[in-house]
Structures are given as C-alpha cells and as structure tokens.
C-alpha positions as CSV (number, residue, x, y, z in Angstrom):
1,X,13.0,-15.3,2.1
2,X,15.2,-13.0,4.0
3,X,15.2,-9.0,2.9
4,X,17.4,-6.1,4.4
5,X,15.9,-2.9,5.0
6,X,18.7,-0.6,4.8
7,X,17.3,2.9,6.3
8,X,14.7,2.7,9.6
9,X,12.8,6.0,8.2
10,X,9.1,6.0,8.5
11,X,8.4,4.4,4.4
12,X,11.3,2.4,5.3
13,X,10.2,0.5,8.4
14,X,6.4,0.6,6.8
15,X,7.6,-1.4,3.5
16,X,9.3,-4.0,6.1
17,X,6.4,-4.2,8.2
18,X,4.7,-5.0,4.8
19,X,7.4,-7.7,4.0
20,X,6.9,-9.2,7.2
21,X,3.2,-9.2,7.1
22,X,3.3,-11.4,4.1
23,X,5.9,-13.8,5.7
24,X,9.2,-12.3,5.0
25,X,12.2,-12.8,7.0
26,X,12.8,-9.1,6.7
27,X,15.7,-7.2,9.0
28,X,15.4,-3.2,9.6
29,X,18.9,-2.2,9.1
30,X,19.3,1.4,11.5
31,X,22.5,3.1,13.0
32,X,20.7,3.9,16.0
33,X,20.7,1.2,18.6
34,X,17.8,2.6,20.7
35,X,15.5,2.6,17.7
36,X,16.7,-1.0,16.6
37,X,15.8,-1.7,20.9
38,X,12.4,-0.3,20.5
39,X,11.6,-2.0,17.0
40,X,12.7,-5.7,18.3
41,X,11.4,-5.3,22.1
42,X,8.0,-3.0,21.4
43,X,7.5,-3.5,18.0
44,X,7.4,0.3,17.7
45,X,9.2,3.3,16.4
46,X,7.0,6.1,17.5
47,X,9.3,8.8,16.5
48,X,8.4,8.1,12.7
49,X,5.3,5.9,12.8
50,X,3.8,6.9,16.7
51,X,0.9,4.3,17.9
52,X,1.6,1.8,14.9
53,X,2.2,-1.7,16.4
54,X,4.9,-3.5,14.2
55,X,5.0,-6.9,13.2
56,X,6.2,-9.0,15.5
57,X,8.7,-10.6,13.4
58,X,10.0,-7.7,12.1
59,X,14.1,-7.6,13.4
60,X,16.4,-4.7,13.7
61,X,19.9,-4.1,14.1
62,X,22.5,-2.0,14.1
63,X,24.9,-4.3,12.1
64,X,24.6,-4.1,8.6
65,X,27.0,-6.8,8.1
66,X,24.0,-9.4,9.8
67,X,21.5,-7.5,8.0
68,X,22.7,-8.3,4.4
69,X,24.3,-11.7,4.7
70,X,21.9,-14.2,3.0
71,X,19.2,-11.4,1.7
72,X,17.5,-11.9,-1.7
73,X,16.8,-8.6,-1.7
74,X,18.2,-5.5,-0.4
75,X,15.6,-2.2,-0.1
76,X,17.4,0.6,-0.2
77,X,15.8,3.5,2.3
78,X,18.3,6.2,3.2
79,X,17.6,9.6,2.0
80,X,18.8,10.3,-1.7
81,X,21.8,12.3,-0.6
82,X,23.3,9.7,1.8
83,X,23.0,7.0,-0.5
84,X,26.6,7.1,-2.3
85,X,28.1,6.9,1.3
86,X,26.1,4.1,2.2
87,X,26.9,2.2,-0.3
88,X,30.6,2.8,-0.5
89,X,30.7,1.6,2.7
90,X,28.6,-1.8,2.6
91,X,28.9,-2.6,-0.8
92,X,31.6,-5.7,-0.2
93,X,28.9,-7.0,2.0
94,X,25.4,-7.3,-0.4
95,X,25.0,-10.6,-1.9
96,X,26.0,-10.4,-5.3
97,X,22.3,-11.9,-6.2
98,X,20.4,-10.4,-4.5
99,X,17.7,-7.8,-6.5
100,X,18.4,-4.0,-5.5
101,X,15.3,-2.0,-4.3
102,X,15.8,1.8,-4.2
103,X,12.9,3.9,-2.5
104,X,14.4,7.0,-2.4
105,X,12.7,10.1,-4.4
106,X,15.5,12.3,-5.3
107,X,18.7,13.3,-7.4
108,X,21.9,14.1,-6.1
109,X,23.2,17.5,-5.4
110,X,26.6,18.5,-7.6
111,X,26.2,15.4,-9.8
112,X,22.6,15.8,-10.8
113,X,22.3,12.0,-11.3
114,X,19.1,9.7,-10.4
115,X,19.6,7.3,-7.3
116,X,19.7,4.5,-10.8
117,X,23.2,6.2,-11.7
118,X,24.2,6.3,-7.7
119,X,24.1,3.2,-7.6
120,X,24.9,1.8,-10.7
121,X,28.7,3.7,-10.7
122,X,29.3,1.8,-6.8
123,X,27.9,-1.7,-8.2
124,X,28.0,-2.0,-11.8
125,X,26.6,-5.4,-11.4
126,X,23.5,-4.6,-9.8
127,X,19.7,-6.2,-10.5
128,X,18.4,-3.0,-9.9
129,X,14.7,-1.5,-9.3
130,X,13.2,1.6,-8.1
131,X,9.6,1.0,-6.3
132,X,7.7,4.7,-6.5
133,X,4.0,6.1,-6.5
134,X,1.8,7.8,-4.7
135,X,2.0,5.9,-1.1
136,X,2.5,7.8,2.4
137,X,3.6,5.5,4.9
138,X,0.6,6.5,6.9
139,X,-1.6,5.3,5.1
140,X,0.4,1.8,3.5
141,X,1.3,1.2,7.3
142,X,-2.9,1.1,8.1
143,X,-3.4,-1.2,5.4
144,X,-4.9,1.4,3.4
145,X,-5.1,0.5,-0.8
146,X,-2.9,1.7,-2.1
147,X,-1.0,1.3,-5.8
148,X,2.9,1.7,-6.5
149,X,5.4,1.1,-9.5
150,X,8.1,-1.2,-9.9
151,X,10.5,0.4,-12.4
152,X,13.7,-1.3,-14.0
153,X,15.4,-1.9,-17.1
154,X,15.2,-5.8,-17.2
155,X,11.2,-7.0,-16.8
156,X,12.1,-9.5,-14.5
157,X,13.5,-7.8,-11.9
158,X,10.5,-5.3,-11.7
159,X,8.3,-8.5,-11.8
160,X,10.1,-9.9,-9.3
161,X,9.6,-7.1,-6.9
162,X,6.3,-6.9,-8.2
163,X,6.1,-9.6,-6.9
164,X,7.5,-9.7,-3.2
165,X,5.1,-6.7,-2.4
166,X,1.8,-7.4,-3.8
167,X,-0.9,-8.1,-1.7
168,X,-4.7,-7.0,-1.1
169,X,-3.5,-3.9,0.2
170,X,-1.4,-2.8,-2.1
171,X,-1.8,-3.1,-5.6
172,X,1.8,-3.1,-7.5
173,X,2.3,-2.3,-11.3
174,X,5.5,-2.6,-13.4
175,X,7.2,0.2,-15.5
176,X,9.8,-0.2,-18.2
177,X,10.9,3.6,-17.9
178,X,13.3,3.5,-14.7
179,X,14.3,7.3,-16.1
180,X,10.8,8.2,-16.1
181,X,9.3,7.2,-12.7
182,X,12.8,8.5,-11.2
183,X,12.5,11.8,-12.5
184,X,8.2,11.9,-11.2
185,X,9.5,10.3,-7.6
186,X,12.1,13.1,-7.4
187,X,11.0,16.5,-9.1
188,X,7.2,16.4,-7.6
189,X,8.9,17.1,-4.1
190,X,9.9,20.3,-5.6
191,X,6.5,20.7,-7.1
192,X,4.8,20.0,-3.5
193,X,7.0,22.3,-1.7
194,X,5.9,24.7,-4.0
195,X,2.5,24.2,-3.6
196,X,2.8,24.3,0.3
197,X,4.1,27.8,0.3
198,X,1.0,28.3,-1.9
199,X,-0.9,27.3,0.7
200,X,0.3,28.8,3.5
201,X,0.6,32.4,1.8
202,X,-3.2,31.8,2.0
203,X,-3.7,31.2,-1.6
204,X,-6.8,29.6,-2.9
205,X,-7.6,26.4,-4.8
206,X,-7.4,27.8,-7.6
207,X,-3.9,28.6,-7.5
208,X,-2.8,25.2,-6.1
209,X,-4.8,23.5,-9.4
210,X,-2.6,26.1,-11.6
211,X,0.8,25.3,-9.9
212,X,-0.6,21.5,-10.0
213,X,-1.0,21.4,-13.9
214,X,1.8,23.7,-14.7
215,X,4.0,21.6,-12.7
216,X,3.3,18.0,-14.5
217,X,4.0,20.6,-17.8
218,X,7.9,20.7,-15.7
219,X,8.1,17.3,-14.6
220,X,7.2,16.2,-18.3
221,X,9.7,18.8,-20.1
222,X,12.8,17.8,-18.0
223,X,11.8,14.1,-18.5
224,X,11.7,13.9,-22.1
225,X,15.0,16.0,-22.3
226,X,16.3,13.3,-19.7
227,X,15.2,10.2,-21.9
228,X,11.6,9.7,-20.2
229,X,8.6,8.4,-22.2
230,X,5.5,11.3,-21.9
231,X,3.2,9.1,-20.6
232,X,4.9,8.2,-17.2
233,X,4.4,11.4,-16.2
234,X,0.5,10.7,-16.9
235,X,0.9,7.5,-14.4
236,X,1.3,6.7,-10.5
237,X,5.0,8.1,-10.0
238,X,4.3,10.9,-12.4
239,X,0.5,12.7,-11.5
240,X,-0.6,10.4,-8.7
241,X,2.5,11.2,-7.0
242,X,2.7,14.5,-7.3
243,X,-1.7,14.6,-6.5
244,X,-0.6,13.2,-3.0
245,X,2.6,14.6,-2.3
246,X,0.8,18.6,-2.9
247,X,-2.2,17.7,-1.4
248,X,-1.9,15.3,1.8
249,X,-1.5,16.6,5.4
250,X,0.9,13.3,5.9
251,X,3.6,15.5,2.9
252,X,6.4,16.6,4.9
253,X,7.5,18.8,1.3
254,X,4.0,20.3,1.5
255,X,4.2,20.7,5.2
256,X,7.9,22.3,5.0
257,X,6.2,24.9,1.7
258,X,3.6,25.6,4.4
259,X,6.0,26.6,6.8
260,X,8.0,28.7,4.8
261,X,4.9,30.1,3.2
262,X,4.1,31.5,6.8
263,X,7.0,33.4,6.9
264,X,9.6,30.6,8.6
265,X,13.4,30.5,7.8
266,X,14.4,27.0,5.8
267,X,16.3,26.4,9.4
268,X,13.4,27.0,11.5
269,X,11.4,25.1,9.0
270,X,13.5,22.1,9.0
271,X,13.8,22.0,12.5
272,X,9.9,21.9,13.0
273,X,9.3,19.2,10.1
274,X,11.8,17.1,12.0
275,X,12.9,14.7,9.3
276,X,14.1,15.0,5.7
277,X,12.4,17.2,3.0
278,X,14.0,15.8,0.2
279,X,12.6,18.6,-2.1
280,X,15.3,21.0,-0.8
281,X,17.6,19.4,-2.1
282,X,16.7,18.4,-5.3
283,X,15.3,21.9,-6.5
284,X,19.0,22.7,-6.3
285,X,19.6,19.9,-8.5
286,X,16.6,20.0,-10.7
287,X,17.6,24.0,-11.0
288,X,21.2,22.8,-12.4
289,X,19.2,20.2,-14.8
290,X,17.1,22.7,-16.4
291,X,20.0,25.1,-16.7
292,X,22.5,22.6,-18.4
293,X,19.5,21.2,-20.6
294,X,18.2,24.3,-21.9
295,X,14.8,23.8,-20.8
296,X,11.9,26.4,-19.3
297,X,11.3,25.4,-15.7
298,X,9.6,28.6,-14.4
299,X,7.6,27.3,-11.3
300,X,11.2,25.6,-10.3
301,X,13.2,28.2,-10.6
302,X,11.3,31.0,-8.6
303,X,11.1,27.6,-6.1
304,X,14.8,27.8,-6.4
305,X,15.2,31.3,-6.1
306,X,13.2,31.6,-2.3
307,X,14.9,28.8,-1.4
308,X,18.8,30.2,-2.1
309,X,18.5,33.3,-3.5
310,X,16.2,35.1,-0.6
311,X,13.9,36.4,-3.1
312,X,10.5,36.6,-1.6
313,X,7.7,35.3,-2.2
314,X,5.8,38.5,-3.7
315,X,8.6,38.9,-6.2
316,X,8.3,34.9,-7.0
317,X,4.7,35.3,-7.1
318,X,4.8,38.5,-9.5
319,X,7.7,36.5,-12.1
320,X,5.2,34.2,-12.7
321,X,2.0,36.1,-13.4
322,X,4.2,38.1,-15.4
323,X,5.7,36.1,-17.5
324,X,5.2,36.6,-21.1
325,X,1.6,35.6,-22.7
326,X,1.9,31.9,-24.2
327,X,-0.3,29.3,-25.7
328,X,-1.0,26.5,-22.9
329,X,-0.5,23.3,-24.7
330,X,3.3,23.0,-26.3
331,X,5.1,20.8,-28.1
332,X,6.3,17.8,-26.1
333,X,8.1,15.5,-28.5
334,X,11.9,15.8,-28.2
335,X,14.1,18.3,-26.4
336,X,14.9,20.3,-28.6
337,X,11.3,22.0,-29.0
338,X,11.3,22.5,-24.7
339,X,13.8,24.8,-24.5
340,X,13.2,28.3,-23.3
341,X,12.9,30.9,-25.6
C-alpha cells in the first residue's frame, strides 16, 4: 500500500525505511530537493542518518501533492511546532481515508495543546494515531529490537497501525490513552534535558536516578490533571521513554542539557546539536500547563527558569534541595489532591 512520510528528519526517514523494508510503497515527503536527490539516487541522507544505506525503494520528493494522492496512510514527522502550518497548507490534499500517524513528541507553544488537538481542529474528520516509545532512530534504523505504542481513541485505527509496522524488529503494542502516551512523548524531553545539564555540571548517578524518579512523579501529576490514566506513565511512552531519552548518547535533549550544563548559551547549544530539541519548547509549554492547572512541577520549572529566566544553575540546583521536607509517595488519584501547596 502506498504511505506518505511527511517530514525527512532522521525518525522520519527511519520509520519509512521500515515501511519499505516490509514492502510498502512508502514516499519521503521533504522541502529540500537535494535531500529528496540523495534519498532516491544514493539511498542516503547522511546529514541525519550518516553511513545508513536506505532502502532501495524508498522515494522522495519535494511535492507533497504526489506524495499524498492515493496514500492509506499519512505519517506525520515535522517537528511539533511546525505541524499546524503543515497542515493548513496540505490539508485539501490527504485522502479523506487514509489513517493519520503523528510521531511528533511535543505540545504547542501559546496554545498548550497535544499534536491530537493540532490536528484534530485542521481535520475534524481525521482516523487519527500517535506511534510513541522509547525508539531512537539509531538504533530502529540498525534493526535493533525495539518496542513502540500505537495510541488512539478508536481500537481499530491503533490496530491498524499496529499493524503496518510490526515486524521482528520491532515489537508494536496498542494504547487506549492517546492523552496519556502524548503527554510521556512530550514532557520526558523536558525531563531529559534536565538530566543532561545534570550531567554535564558533573553530577553523579545518583542525582540523575533522583531527577529520573522525581520526574515520572511530574510527568504523572500533569497527566492525571490532563485526563491521562496513572499507569501510562508506568509503560513504553511513559518510563521507557523517558529511560532512553535521559540516558542514551543518540538524545539530542540530553545532548543539548549537556551542553548547556557545560556552560553553553541555548544559541550556541542549538547550533552545535544541529537539529531540533523539542524539549525547549515544550518546557515553555509544560511551564504554562502546570501554572494554569495548579499543579507542583518543581524539576520543570527551575528547567524553565535556566532556560528563560537566566537563573543559573547553582540557584536551580539550591531551589530544589531546598525545598520544603515532604513525604515521597503522594496522592495520585485526581487533580485536585496534585496541586501545590
């Protein structure tokens, strides 16, 4: 069957490859010529994915238009504040049946909504999934097992992605709570950025296993207040996400936290990580949530603070060994016992 790839960003191009390992008629939509060149003559994109050799069915172009007529299913892999432009702009041209995939991990600045609500507002209609866990293209592109979630309101559409991508390699698992493996997806970016400026102050593992367990406590408290079931945040977008996204040398929000740990500016940071950190932006946005809701999200909002504040990092550091003594395990049914007091 044939399936657009809108987005030629490293996960992007790796799910496709996937696709057209399993004998997919899968099209790479990009805005760049050159790279839509290198994919369909060298069957690389070494800026992204460098000494990976590509399917050799795997097509890209830069006409969306070609990429979306006929596709069953459209994968939606532009970073999470781009994605209301995209789609203002193409949405005339996506088949009405075709099954929406969204793979982006974030929430959008000023409106604070999940990439479901994005899209759902531009195409009301939409069969719409979200496909998150813990999976770095490096390793999915290798053929590496790996295990992801297929997350959507209506069963069949998650088992229908479910599935288009399972194979051998990767192991696929479906989730009735699309608010849920959202939310995991998005706020453990902010989490692992943390964590990296953990890392490169010079901090030990013991503090990356506090801010690690202290950080699900965030992730879980801002979900339930959001509509998320608890034990999401105990699954694959939730904990294994955040495990790989805090931990792995292949995190560019860990390797950005690094940076700025070391004493880099955000610019200078985000020039050297060369690609999108979407944890930036969404500690913005997951600051606003916590605000609005009412809820205690310490570790995010010293995060927050560094970030667009310029407090440093001994005063960030110094908040939160000094914040009043507490019990460790809280209540977690309902939002009204999470908020701060």
């Amino acid at each position: 069957m044939k399936i657009a790839v809108l987005g030629a960003g490293s996960w992007g191009v790796t799910l496709a490859n996937h696709l057209s390992l399993l004998e997919n008629d899968v099209y790479v939509y990009t805005r760049n010529p050159k790279s839509a060149e290198e994919i369909n003559k060298l069957h690389t994109l070494e800026r992204y994915l460098p000494g990976t050799i590509l399917h050799d069915q795997l097509k890209a172009s830069s006409d969306v238009k070609a990429c979306l007529t006929g596709a069953s299913f459209v994968i939606l892999a532009v970073p999470s504040q781009q994605m209301a432009a995209l789609l203002k702009v193409i949405k005339d041209d996506i088949p009405k049946d075709a099954i929406i995939i969204n793979i982006a991990k974030g929430i959008e600045v000023g409106t604070n909504r999940r990439m479901e609500e994005v899209v759902m507002d531009i195409l009301p209609q939409a069969k719409y999934v979200t496909l998150s866990g813990p999976t770095h293209a490096e390793e999915v592109i290798q053929q590496i097992p790996s295990a992801i979630v297929a997350a959507s309101h209506v069963r069949d559409y998650a088992e229908a992605v479910q599935d288009l991508f399972f194979s051998g390699e990767l192991r696929v698992y479906t989730n009735d709570d699309l608010v849920g493996v959202e939310l995991g997806g998005a706020l453990k970016n902010v989490l692992a950025l943390g964590i990296g400026i953990v890392d490169g102050i010079g901090f030990g593992d013991n503090t990356r296993a506090a801010m690690l367990t202290r950080g699900l406590l965030e992730m879980t408290r801002l979900g339930i207040a959001m509509g998320a079931k608890q034990e999401t945040f105990s699954g694959l977008s939730g904990m294994g996400d955040l495990i790989v996204t805090a931990t792995s040398p292949h995190s560019r929000n860990r390797r950005a936290g690094i940076l700025l740990g070391q004493g880099k500016t955000l610019d200078e940071t985000l020039q050297e990580v060369g690609m999108v950190v979407e944890g930036i932006k969404t500690t913005e946005s997951a600051h606003a949530l916590g605000k609005e809701l009412g809820i205690d999200l310490p570790i995010t909002n010293e995060i927050y603070a560094l970030l667009y504040e310029d407090q440093s990092i001994e005063e960030s550091v110094k908040n939160l060994m000094g914040r009043k003594k507490k019990k460790e395990m809280e209540p977690m049914i309902g939002s009204n016992e999470l908020k701060s007091k």
